[in-house]
N, C-alpha and C positions, 0 to 999 in steps of 0.2 A: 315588407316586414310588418307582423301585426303588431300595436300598441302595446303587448305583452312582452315583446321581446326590447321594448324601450325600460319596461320596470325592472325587469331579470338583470341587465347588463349582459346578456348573452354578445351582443357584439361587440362591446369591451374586452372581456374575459377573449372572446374568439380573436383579435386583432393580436391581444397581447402575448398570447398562445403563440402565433406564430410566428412574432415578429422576433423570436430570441435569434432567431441566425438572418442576421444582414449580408452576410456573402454571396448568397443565391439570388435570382431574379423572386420577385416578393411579387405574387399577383391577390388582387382584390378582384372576383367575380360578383359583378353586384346586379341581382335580378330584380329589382321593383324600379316597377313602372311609375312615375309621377304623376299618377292619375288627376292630382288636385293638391293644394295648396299645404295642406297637412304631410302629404308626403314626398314632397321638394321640401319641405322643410327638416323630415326624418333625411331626407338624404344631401343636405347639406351640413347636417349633425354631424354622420358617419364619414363624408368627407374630410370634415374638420377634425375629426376623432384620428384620421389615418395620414392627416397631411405630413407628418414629419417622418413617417413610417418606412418611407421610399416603396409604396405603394404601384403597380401597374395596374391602373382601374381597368378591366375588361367586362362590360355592359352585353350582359346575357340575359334578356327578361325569359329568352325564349331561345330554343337551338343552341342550348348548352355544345352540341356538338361539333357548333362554328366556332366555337371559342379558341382565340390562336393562344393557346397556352406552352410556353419557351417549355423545351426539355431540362429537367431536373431543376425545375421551379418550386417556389414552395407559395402553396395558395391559401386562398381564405376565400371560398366558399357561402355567400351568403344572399339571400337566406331559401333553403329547399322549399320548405311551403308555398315562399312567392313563387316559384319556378314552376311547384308544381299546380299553384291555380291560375298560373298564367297558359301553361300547357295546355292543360284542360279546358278552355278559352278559347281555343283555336280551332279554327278547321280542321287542321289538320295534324293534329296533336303528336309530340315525339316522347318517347318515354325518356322522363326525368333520368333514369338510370342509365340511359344509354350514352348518355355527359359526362355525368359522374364517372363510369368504368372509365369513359376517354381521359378523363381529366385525370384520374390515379394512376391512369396509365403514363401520362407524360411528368408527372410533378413526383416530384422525390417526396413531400410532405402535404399532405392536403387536410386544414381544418374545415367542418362545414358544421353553419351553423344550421340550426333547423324548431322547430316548434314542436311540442306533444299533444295532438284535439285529440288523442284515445282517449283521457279522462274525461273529456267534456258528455253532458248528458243531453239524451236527446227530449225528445224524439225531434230529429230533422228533415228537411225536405230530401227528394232522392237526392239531388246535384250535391247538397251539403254533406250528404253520407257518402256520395261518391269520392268528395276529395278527402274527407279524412277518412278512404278505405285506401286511394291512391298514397298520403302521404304515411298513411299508420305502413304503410307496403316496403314504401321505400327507406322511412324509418330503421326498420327492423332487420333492413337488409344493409344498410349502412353501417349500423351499430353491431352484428353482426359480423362483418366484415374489419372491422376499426379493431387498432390496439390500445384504443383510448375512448369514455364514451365520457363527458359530464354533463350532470343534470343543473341548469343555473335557476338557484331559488334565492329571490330576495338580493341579487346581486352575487352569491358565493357559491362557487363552483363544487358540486359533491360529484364524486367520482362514483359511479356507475359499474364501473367496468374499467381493467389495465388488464393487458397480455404481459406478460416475460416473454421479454424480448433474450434469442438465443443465447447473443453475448454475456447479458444477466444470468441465465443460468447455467452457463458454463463458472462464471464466477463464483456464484456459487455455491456450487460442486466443490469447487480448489479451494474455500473457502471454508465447509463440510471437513474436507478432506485434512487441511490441516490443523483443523480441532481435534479431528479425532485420534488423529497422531499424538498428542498434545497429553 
């Protein structure tokens, strides 16, 4: 996770997002690697953040698609950019999204966090442009795909994007319906 996403509280805000239903298995997918001392210590933070949580830590820096995620779990996602320049790092690279589909496939509720480098300016090296062309990709296709997107500025969550969800809009409709009766 980058140092930006320590100011935002985006992984605050994402923990606490999905932690409202404790009935389900609760997994924590957590992609960064503790390269060095600064980030064992980001990730004794976020430990500490999610200890009471009832939490199933699942350590995916990489091959999101080994991740043994229970059926009709509800996840937390964090963070896509590590994932996806840990990906990108490898030999033998698997595409970010090919996890993610797995993972939504198995989890009943899936938060993921993620970072925005399309505003950043460049000009950068190729490698640098390659991951925010990889991340701006998978971004866009997440949010996209989400019935829920928020952008976390300064610690507070602005919503982005919400779908109506069916049930809502049948409501309502019956809702509509008996005003106009009325």
């Amino acid at each position: 996770e980058e140092v930006m996403a320590e100011s935002t509280g985006k992984s605050m805000r994402g923990g606490a997002r999905k932690t409202d239903m404790r009935h389900q298995p609760s997994c924590y997918l957590a992609t960064m690697i503790a390269w060095d001392e600064e980030c064992r210590e980001r990730i004794r933070k976020h430990r500490k953040m999610r200890e009471k949580k009832n939490f199933m830590t699942i350590e995916c820096p990489v091959d999101l698609l080994k991740a043994e995620v229970p059926a009709r779990s509800r996840c937390l996602l964090e963070c896509v950019s590590n994932l996806a320049a840990n990906e990108m790092y490898r030999r033998d690279m698997e595409d970010p999204e090919n996890g993610i589909r797995m993972i939504r496939k198995n989890a009943d509720f899936l938060v993921v966090v993620t970072n925005d480098v399309s505003g950043d300016q460049g000009p950068y090296s190729e490698e640098t442009e390659a991951y925010r062309k990889l991340l701006g990709r998978i971004n866009c296709k997440l949010a996209g795909e989400a019935d829920e997107v928020y952008e976390v500025i300064c610690g507070e969550p602005v919503m982005v994007k919400k779908k109506k969800r069916e049930d809502t809009e049948v409501e309502e409709r019956r809702t509509d319906r008996s005003v106009d009766r009325q």
